[in-house]
MARFI-94429 format. One record per residue: x, y, z of N, C-alpha, C in turn; residue in three letters. Coordinates in pm, whole numbers, plus 50000, padded with zeros to 5 digits. Each point is the difference from the previous one (the first is absolute). Layout:
XYZXYZXYZALA ...
% end
This chain:
823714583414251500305012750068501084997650106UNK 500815006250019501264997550098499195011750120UNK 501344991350127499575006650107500025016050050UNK 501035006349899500725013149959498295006749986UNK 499694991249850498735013149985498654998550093UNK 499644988050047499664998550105499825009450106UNK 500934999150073500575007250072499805016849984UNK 500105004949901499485013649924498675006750010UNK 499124991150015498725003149987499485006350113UNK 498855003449951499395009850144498794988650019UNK 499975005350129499294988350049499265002550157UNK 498634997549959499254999050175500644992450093UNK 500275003550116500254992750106499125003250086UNK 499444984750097499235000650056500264995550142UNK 500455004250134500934995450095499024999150112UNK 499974986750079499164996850099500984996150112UNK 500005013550110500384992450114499384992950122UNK 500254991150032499074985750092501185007350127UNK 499385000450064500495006650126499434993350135UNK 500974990250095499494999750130499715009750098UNK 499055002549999499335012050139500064993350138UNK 500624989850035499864995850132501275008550068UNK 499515001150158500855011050089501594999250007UNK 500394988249930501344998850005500445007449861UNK 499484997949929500305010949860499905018050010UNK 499815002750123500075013050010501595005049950UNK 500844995149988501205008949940499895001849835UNK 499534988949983500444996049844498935011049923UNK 498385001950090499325006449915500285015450037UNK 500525001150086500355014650032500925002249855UNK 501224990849976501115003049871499155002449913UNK 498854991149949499355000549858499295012050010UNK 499675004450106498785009349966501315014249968UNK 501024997850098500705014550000500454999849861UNK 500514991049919500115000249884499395000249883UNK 498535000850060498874995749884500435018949883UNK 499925010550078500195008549859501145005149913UNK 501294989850065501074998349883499864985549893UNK 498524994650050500184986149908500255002749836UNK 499205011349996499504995349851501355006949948UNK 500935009750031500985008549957501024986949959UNK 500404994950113500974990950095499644986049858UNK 499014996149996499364988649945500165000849831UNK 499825016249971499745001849825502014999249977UNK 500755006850108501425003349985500154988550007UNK 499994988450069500784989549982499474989049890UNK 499044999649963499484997049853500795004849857UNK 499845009950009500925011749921501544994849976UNK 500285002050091502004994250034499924983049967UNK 499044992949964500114984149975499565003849866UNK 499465007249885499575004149893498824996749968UNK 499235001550136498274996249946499655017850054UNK 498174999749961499415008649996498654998850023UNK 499225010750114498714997349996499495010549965UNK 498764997649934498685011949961499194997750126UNK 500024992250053498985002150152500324990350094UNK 499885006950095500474989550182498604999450081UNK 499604988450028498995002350079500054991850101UNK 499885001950135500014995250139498954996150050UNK 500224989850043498704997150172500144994550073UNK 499574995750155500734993850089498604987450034UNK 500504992450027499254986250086500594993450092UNK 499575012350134500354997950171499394984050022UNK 501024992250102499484986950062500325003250108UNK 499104990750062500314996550133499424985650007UNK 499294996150124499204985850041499115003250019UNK 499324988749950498324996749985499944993250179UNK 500294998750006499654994550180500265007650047UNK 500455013549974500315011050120498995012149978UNK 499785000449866499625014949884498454995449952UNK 499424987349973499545000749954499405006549856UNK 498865003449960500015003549880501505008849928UNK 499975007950128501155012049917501424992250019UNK 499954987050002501704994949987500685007949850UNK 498904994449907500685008249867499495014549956UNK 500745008950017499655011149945500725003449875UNK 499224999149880500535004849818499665013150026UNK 501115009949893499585007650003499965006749857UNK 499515007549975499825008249788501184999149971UNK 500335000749882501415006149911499715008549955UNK 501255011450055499945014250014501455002149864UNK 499555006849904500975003549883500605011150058UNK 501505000949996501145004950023500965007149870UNK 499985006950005500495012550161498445006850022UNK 498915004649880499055005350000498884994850193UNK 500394988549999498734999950130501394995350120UNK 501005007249950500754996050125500075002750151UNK 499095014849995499915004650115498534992050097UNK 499364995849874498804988150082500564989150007UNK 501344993449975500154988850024500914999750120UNK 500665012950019500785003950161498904998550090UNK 499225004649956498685001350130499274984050029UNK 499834994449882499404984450038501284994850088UNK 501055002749964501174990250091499945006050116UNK 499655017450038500145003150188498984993250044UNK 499044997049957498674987950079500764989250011UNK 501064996449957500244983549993501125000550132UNK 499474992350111501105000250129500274981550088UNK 500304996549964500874986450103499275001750120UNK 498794988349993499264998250078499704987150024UNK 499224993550121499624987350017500654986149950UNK 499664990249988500524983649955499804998850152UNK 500724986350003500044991250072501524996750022UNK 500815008850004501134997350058500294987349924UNK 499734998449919500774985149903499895007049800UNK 499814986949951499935005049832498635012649949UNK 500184999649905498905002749954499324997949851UNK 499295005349933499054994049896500505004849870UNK 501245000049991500635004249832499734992249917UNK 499244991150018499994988549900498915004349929UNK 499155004950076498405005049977500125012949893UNK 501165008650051500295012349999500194999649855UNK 500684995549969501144995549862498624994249870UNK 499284990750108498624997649835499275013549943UNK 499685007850151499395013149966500825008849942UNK 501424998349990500675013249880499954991649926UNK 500044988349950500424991149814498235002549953UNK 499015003550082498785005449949499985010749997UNK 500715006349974500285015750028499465006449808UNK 499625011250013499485007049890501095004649889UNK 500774992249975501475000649934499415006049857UNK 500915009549926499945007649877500934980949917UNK 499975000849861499974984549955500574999549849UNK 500665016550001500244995649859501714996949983UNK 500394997549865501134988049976501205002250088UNK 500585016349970500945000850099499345007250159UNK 498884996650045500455003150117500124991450124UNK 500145006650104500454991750154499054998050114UNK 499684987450049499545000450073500484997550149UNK 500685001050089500595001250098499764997850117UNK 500084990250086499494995250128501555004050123UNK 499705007850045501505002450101499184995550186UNK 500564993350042499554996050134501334997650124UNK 499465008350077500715004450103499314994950146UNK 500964988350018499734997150160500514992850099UNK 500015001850122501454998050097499864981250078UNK 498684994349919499474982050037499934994049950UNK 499714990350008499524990249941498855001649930UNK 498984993349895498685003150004499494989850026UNK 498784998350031499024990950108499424992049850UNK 499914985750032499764988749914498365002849871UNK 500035003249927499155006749925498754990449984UNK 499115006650078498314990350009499914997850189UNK 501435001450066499824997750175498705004650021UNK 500245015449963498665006350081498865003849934UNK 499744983749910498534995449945499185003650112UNK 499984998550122498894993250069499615013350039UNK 500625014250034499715008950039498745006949871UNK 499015005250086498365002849931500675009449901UNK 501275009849987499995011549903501024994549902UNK 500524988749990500994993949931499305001849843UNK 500645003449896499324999249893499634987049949UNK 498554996349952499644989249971500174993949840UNK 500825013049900500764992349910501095001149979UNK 501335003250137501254998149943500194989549990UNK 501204997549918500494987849961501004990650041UNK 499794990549999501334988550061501575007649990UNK 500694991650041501445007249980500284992549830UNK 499384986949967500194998349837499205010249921UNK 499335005550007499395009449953500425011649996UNK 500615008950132500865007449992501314998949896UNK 500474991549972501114998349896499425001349867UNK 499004990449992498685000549881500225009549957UNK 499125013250100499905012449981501455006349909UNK 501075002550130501625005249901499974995149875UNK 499634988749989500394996249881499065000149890UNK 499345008050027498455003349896499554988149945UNK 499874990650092499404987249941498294999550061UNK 499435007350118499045005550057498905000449879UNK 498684993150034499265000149890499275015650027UNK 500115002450144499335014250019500795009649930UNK 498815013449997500705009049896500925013650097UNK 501274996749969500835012350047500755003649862UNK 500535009950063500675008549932501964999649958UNK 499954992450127501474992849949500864990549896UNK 500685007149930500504994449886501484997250037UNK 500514986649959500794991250000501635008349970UNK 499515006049935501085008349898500925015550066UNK 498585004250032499825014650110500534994250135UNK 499874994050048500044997650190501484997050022UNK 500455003950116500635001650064499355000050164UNK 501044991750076499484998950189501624999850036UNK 500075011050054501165005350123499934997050112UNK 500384989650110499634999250084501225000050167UNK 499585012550074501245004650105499304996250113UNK 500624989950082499894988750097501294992350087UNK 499454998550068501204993150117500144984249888UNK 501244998550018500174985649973499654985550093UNK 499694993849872499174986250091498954998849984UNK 499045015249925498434995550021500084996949856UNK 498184996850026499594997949845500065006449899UNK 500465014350031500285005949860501374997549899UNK 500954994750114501254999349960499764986549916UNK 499184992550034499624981849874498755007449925UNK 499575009050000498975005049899501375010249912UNK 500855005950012501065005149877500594987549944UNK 500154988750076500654988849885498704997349933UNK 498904999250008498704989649948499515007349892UNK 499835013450058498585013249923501255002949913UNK 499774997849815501135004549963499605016949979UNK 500755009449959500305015049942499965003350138UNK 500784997450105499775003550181501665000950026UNK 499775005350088500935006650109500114999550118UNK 500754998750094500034996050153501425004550032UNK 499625012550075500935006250055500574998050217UNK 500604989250019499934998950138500745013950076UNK 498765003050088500215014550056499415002950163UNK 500574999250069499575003250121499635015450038UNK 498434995949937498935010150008499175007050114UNK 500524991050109499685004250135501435015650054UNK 500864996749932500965013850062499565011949906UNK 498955002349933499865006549889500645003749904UNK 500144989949915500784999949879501125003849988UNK 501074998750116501215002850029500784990049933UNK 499574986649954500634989549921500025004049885UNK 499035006549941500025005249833499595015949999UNK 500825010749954500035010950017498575003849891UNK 499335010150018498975000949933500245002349822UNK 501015004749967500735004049870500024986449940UNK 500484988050050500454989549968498694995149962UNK 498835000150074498644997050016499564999749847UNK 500365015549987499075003149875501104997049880UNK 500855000150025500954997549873499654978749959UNK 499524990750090499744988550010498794999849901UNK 498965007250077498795003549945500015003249848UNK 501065013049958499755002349846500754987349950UNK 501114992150030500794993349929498824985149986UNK 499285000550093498814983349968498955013049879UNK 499915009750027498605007049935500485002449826UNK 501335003149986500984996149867500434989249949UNK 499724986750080500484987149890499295000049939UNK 500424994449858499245000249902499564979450025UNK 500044995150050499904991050030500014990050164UNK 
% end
């Protein structure tokens, strides 16, 4: 099959944004949310213009922050809301979502990122599974904040985390090798920028996410997004 017909098919997409909620991200989530009800228009058009096509878009967000600051609620997952049909409930889950708390340093994307690759992904041949993560730090060394009582007691090492991307994980998810795709918009220097050389079907966009997405215009955002959500490889 060439990449042409590929490319043709209709196809579930399944898009998870990992979002830092700490108080310095207040610009960036103000952009996403103001943009959340041209996504799916904005998202199907620029799909369209690369010659792919979807029969369904479905969204959800997985807010971080720190487990030493937040406790239990460092990670907040949230449903995948099908678009355009539950779009007006998925505007409303994002006005709850506001740039709050941390610790004035990194925070827990590392954590963030296992809980979307466990994410309730649709799995068949052509479709997408999509990890997009947006955040203005570093992320904090994955297992640091073992010792804290609400830390989850089976995430996984940072070899395991790769494990996981790479569906080598004996646990049962839903991520397929074939389907996935990880977008990842971050200051340069952190770990995400050596997790786009390592994690292959990934992306690493260096973006200074603290001026609110004034480094990458939001258009560009989503046109990145369909062009990783359209390789056929």
């Amino acid at each position: 099959m060439t990449n042409a017909n590929l490319l043709s098919k209709d196809r579930c997409v399944d898009i998870v944004f990992c979002i830092d909620g700490t108080g310095s991200m207040h610009p960036c989530i103000e952009s996403v949310k103001k943009n959340a009800l041209r996504f799916h228009a904005d998202f199907t058009r620029a799909l369209t213009g690369i010659g792919s096509a979807v029969s369904m878009l479905r969204a959800r967000t997985v807010v971080f922050r720190d487990y030493k600051s937040e406790g239990a609620d460092a990670i907040q997952p949230g449903r995948f809301y099908e678009l355009p049909d539950e779009e007006k409930d998925f505007a409303g889950h994002l006005a709850h979502i506001h740039a709050s708390g941390g610790c004035g340093e990194d925070a827990n994307g590392l954590e963030a990122l296992y809980y979307a690759m466990r994410s309730d992904f649709s799995t068949g041949a052509n479709d997408r599974q999509v990890i997009v993560l947006f955040a203005d730090t570093d992320a904090i060394p994955l297992g640091k904040r073992r010792r804290i009582a609400s830390y989850p007691k089976d995430m996984v090492t940072p070899d395991g985390l790769l494990e996981t991307w790479m569906c080598l994980q004996t646990r049962s998810t839903r991520l397929r090798e074939r389907n996935k795709r990880l977008v990842m918009f971050a200051p340069p220097g952190t770990v995400y920028e050596r997790m786009g050389q390592t994690f292959n079907r990934s992306v690493f966009v260096p973006v200074e996410i603290h001026k609110g997405l004034d480094g990458v215009d939001f258009d560009d955002i989503v046109k990145i997004i369909a062009a990783s959500a359209s390789a056929a490889s």
